[in-house]
py3Dmol code that shows the C-alpha trace and the ligand (Angstrom):
import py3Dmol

protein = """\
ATOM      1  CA  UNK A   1      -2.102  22.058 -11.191  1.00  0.00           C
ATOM      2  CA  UNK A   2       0.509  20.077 -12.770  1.00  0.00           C
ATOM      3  CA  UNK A   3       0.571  16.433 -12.661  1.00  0.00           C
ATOM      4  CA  UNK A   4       3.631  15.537 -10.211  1.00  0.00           C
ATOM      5  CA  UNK A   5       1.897  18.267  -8.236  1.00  0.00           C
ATOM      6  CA  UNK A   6      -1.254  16.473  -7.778  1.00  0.00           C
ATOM      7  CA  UNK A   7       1.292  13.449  -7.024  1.00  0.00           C
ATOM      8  CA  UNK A   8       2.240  15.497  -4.163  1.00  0.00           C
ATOM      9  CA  UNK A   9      -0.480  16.250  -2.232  1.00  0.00           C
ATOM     10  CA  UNK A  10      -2.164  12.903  -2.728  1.00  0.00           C
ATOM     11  CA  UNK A  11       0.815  11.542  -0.704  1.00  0.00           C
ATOM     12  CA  UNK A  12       0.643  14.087   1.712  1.00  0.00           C
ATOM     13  CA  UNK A  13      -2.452  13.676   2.236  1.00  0.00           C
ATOM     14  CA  UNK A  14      -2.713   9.771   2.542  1.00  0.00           C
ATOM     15  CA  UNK A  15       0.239  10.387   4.930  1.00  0.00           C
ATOM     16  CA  UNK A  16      -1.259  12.953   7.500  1.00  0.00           C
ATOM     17  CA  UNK A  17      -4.787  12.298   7.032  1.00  0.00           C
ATOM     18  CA  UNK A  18      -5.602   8.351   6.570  1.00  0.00           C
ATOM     19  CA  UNK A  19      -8.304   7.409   7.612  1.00  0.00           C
ATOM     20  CA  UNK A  20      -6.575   3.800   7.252  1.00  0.00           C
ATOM     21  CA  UNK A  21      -4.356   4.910  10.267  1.00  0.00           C
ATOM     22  CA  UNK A  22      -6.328   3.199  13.387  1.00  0.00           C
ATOM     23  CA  UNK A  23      -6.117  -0.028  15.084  1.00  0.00           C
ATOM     24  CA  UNK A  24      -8.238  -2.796  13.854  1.00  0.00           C
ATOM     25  CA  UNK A  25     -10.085  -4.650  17.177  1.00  0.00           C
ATOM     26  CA  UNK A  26     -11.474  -7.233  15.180  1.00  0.00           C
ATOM     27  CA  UNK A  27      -8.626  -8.245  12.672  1.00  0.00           C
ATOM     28  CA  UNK A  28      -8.223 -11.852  11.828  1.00  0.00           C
ATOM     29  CA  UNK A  29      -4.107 -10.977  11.349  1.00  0.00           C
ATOM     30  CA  UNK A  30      -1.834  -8.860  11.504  1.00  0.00           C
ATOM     31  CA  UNK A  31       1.722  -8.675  10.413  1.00  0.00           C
ATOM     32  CA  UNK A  32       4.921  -6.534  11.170  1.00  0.00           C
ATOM     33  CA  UNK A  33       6.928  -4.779   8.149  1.00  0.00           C
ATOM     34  CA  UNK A  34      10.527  -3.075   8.437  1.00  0.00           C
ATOM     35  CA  UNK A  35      12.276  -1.165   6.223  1.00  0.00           C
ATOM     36  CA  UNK A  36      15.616  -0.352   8.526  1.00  0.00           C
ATOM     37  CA  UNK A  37      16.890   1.378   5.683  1.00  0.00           C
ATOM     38  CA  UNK A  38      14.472   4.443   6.093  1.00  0.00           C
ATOM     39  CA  UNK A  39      13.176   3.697   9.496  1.00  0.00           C
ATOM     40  CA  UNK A  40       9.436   2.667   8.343  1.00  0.00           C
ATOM     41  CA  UNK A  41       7.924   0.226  10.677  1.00  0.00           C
ATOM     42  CA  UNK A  42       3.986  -0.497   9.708  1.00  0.00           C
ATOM     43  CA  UNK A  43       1.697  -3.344  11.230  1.00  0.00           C
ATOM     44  CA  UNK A  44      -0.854  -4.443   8.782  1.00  0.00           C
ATOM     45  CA  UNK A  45      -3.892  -5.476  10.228  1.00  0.00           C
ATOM     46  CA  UNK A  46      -6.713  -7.273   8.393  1.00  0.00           C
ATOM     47  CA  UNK A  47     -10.429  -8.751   8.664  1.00  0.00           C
ATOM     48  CA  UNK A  48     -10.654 -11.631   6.467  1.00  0.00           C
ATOM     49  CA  UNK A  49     -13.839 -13.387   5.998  1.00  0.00           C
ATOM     50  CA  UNK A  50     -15.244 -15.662   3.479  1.00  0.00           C
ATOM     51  CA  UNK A  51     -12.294 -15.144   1.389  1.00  0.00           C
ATOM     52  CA  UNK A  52     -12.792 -11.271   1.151  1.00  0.00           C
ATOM     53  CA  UNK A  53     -10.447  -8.506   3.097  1.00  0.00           C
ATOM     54  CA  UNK A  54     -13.724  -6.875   4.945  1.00  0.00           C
ATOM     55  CA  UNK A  55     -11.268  -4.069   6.462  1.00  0.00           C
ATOM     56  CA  UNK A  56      -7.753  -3.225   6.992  1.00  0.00           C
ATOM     57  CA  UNK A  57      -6.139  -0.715   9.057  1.00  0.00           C
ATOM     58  CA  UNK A  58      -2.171   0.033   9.653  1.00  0.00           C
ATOM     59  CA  UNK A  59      -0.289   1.292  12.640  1.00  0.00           C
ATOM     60  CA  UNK A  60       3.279   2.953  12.850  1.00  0.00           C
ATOM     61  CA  UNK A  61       6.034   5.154  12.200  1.00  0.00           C
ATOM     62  CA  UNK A  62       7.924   6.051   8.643  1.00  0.00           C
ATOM     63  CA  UNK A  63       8.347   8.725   6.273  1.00  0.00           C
ATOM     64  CA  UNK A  64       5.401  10.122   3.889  1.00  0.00           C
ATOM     65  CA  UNK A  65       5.789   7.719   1.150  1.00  0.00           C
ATOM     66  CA  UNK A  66       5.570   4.773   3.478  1.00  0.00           C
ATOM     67  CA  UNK A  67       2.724   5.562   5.114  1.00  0.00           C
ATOM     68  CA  UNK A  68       1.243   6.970   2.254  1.00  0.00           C
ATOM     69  CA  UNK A  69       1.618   4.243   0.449  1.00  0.00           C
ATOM     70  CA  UNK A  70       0.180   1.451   3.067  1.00  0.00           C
ATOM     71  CA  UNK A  71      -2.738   4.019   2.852  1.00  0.00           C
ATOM     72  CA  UNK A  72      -3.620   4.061  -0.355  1.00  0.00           C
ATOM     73  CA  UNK A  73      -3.013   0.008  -0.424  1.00  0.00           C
ATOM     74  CA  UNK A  74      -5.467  -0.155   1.996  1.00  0.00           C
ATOM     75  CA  UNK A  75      -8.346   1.954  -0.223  1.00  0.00           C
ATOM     76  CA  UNK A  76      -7.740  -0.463  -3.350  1.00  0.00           C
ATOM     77  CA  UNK A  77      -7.637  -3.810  -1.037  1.00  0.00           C
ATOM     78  CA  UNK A  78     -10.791  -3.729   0.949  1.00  0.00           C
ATOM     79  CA  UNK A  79     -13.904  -5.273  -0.153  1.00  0.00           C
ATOM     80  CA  UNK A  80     -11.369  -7.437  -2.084  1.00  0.00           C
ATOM     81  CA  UNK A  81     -10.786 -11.387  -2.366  1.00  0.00           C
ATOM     82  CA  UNK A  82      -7.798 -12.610  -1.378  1.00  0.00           C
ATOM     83  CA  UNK A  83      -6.427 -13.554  -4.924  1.00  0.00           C
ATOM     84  CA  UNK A  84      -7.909 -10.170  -6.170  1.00  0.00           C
ATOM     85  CA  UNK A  85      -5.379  -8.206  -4.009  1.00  0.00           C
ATOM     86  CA  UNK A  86      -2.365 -10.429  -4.782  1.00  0.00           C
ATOM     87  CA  UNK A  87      -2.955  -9.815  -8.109  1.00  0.00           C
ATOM     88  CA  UNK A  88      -2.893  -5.772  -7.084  1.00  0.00           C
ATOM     89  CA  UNK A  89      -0.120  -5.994  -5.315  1.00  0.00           C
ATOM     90  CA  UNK A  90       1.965  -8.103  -8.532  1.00  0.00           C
ATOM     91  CA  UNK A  91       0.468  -4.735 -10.547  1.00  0.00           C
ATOM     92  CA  UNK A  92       2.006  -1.864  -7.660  1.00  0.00           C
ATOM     93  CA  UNK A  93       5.318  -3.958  -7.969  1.00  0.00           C
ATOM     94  CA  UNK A  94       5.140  -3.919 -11.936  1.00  0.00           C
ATOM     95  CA  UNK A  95       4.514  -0.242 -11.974  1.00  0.00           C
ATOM     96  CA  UNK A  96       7.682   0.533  -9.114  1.00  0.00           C
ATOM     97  CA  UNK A  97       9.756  -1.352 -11.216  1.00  0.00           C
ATOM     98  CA  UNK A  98       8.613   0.685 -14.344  1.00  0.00           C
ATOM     99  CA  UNK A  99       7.255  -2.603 -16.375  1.00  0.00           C
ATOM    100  CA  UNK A 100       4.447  -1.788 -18.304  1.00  0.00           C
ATOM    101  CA  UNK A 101       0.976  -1.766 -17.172  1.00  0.00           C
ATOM    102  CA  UNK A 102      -2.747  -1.822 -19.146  1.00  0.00           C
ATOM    103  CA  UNK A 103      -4.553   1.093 -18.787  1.00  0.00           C
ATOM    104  CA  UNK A 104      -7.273  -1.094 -16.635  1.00  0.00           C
ATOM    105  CA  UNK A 105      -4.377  -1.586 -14.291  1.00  0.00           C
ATOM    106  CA  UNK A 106      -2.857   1.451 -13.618  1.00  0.00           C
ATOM    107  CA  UNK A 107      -6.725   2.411 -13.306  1.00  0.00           C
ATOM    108  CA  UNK A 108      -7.058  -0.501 -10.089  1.00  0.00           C
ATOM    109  CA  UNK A 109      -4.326   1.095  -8.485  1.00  0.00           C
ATOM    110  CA  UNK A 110      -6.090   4.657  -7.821  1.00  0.00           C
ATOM    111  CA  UNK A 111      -4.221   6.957  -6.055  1.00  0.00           C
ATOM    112  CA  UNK A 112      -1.480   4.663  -5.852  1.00  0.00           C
ATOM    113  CA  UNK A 113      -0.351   5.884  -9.160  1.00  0.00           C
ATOM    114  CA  UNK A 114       0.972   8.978  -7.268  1.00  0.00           C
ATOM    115  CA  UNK A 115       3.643   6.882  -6.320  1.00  0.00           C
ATOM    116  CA  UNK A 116       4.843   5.821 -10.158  1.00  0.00           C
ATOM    117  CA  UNK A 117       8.005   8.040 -10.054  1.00  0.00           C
ATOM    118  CA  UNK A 118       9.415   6.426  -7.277  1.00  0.00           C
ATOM    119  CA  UNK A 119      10.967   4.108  -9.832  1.00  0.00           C
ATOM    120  CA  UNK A 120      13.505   7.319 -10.223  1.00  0.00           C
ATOM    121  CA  UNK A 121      13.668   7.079  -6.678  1.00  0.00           C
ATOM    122  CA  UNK A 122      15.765   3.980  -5.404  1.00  0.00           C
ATOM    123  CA  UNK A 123      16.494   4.821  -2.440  1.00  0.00           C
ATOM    124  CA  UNK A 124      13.074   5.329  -1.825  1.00  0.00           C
ATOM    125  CA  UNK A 125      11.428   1.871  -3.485  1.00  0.00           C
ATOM    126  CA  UNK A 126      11.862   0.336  -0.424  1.00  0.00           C
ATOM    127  CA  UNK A 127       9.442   2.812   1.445  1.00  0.00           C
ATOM    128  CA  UNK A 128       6.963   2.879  -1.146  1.00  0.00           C
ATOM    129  CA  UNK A 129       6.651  -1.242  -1.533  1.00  0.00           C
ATOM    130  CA  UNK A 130       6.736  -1.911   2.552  1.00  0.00           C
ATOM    131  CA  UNK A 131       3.201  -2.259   3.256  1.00  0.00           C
ATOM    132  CA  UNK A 132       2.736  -4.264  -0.185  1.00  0.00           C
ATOM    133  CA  UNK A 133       4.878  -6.385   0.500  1.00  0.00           C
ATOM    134  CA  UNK A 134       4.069  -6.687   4.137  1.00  0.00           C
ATOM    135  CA  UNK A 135       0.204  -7.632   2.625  1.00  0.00           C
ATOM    136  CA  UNK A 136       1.839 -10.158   0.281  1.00  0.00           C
ATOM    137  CA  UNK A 137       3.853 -12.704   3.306  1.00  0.00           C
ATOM    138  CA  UNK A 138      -0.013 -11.592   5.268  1.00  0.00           C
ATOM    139  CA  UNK A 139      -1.986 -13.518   2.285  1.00  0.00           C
ATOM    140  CA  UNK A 140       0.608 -15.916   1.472  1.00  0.00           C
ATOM    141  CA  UNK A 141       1.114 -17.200   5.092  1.00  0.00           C
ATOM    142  CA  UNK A 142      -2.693 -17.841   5.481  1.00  0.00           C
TER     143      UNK A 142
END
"""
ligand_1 = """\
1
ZN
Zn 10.743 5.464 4.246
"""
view = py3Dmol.view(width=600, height=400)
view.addModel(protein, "pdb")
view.setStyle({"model": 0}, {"cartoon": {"style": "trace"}})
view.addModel(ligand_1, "xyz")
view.setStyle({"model": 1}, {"stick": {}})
view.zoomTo()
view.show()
């Protein structure tokens, strides 16, 4: 399989069969992210506890790469500290806006690689940075 078409089904997987995709009973906050542009609306919800994201979930409505994208956030993010997933979601931003990126860094961001070309994309930056950003005003605000 080629590369981009690895890419491919990595998204559409994350976006038809998260298991990140669930409401979160026990979340310690949750936040509400729009991207009008596309139509993505994702809440972000999060168990926070002793510093560390214990579990995350997301709810709502967008195109693949959106939901893909809060998806595969959510896999790198748990079992995280606070500052440790700020710092991943400085990284995702790098890598949408084509900066360069260690090898260690591109390797924290797992599957979320897949989503790399969407630099070439820019109508489609928006949808892939939602949920990251939506994480980002979460963390900040606490
Ligand atoms: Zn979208």
């Amino acid at each position: 399989m080629e590369i981009d078409q690895i890419y491919t089904e990595l998204i559409k997987e994350h976006s038809l069969y998260s298991d990140n995709k669930k409401s979160l009973d026990d979340a310690t906050d949750s936040q509400l992210g729009a991207n009008p542009s596309c139509g993505d609306e994702i809440t972000l919800n999060i168990r926070v506890k002793d510093d560390i994201i214990e579990d995350a979930s997301f709810e709502g409505v967008g195109c693949a790469i959106s939901q893909a994208s809060a998806s595969m956030m959510i896999d790198i993010v748990k079992g995280k500290t606070i500052s440790e997933a700020k710092h991943d979601v400085k990284n995702f931003l790098k890598m949408i806006k084509n900066e360069d990126l260690t090898e260690e860094e591109l390797e924290n961001l797992e599957d979320a690689v897949a989503l790399q070309n969407i630099s070439k994309l820019p109508a489609r930056v928006k949808c892939a940075v939602l949920a990251w950003r939506t994480l980002d005003k979460l963390l900040t605000d606490k």
